[in-house]
C-alpha positions as CSV (number, residue, x, y, z in Angstrom):
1,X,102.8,103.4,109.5
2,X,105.5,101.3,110.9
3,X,106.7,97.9,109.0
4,X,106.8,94.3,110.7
5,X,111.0,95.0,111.5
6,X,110.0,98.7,112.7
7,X,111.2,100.5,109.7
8,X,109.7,102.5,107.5
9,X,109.5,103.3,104.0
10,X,107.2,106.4,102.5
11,X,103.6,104.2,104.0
12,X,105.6,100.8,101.9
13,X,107.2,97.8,104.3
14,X,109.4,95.7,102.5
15,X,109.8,92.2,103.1
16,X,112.2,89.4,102.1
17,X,109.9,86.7,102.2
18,X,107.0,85.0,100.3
19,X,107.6,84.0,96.1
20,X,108.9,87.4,95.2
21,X,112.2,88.7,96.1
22,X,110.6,92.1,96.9
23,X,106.9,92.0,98.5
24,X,105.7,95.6,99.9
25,X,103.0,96.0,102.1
26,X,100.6,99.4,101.7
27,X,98.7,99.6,105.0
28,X,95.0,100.9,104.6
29,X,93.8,101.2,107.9
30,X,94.9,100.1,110.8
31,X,95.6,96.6,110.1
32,X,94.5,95.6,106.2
33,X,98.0,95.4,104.5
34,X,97.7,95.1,100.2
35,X,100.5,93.1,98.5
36,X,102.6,94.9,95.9
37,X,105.1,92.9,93.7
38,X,108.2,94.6,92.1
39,X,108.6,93.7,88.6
40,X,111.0,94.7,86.2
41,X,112.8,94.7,82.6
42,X,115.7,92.2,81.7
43,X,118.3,95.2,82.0
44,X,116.9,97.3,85.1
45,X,115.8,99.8,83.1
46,X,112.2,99.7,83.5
47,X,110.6,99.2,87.1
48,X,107.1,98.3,88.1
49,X,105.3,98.4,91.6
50,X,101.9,96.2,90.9
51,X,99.3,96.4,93.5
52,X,97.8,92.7,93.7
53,X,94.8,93.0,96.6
54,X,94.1,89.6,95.5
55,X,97.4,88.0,94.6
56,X,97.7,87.1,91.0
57,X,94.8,87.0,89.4
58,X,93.3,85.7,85.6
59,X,96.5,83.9,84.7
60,X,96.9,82.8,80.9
61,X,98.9,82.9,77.8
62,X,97.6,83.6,74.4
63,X,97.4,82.2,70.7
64,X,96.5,85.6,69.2
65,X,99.4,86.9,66.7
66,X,101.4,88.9,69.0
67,X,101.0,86.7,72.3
68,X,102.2,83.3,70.5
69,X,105.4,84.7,69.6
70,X,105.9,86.8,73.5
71,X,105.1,83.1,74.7
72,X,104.4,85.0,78.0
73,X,102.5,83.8,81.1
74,X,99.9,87.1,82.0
75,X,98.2,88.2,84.7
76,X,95.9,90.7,84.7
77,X,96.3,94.4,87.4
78,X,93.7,97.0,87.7
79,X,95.0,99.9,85.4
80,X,95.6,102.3,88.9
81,X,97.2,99.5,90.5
82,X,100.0,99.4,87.9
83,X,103.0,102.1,88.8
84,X,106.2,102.6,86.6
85,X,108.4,103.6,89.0
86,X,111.4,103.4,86.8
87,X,112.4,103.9,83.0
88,X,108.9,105.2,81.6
89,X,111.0,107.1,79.1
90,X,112.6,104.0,77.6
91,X,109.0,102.2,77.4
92,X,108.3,101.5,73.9
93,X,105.0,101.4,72.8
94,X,102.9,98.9,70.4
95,X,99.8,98.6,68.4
96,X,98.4,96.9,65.5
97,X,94.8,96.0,64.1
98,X,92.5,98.4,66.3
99,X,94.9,99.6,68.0
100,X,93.6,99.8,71.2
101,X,95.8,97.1,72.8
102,X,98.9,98.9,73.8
103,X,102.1,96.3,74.4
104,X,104.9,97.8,76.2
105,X,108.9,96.9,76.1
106,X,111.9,97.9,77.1
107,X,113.8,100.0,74.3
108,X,117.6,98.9,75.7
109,X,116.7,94.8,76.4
110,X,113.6,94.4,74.0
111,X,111.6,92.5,76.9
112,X,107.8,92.8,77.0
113,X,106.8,94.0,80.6
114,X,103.1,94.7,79.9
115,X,100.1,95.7,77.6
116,X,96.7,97.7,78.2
117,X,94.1,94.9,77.3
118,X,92.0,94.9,74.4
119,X,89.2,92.7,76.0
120,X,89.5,95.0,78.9
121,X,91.2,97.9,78.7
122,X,90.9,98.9,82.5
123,X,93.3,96.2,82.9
124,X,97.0,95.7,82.1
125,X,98.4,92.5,81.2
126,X,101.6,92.0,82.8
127,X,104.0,89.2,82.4
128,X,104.5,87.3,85.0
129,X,108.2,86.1,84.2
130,X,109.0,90.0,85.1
131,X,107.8,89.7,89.0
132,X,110.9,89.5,90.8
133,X,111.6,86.4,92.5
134,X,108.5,84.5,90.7
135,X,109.4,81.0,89.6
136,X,108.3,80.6,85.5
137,X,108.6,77.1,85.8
138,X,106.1,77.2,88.5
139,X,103.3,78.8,86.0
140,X,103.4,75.8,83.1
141,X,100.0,74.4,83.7
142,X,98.9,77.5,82.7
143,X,96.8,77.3,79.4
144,X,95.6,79.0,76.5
145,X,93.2,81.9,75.6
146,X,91.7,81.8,72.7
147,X,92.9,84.8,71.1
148,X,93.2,83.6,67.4
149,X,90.1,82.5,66.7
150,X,87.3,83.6,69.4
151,X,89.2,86.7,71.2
152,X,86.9,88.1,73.7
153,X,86.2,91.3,72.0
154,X,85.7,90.2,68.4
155,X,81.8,89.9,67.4
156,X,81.9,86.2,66.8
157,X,78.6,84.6,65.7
């Protein structure tokens, strides 16, 4: 495959346009092209490639213990569609209650990057401040799940 400026790079095109910084192009077929976002840590350190088919998609913050003090905007990625291209050995990893949430950060800058969801654990959570080029202010309508109170995968009656 050939990018838009007839370059290529390893079946990725890179282009300088759009809300992100970095937006890559994989070509599947002949002409569908699938946005992928490059997010990263405060430091560098730790680098992401997310594979968004459909742009970002189920964006919200959190009340729940953990997500009201991140204060992060999340969207959600297909667990495959998540790569750490960069710094998976400074990752650190987090649990608490039933431990199947995992919440990852950055051991050098502390910064949250993303967390295997509880309510869905074929999905990461990723925060959207991260995305390279994304605009935070842009994302302040965005409300609240929630999380406290009637989390998705507690038995509430």
């Amino acid at each position: 495959g050939r990018c838009a400026d007839d370059t290529s790079l390893n079946g990725r095109c890179r282009f300088r346009q759009g809300f992100a910084r970095f937006i890559f192009w994989i070509m599947q077929g002949e002409r569908e092209m699938t946005e992928v976002l490059v997010s990263s840590c405060h430091c560098g350190s730790v680098e992401l490639y997310l594979t968004l088919p459909d742009g970002l998609e189920k964006l919200r913050r959190c009340n729940c213990s953990i997500c009201s003090r991140k204060g992060a905007v999340v969207a959600s990625v297909k667990i495959e569609n998540l790569e750490i291209i960069k710094g998976k050995a400074v990752l650190t990893e987090y649990t608490f209650n039933t431990h199947t949430a995992k919440h990852y950060f950055c051991s050098i800058c502390g910064i949250y990057t993303h967390h295997r969801r509880r309510s869905d654990p074929t999905e990461y959570g990723v925060n959207i401040a991260c995305i390279e080029g994304l605009s935070i202010e842009d994302y302040l309508h965005i409300g609240y799940l929630d999380g406290k109170y009637a989390h998705p995968s507690d038995n509430i009656e």
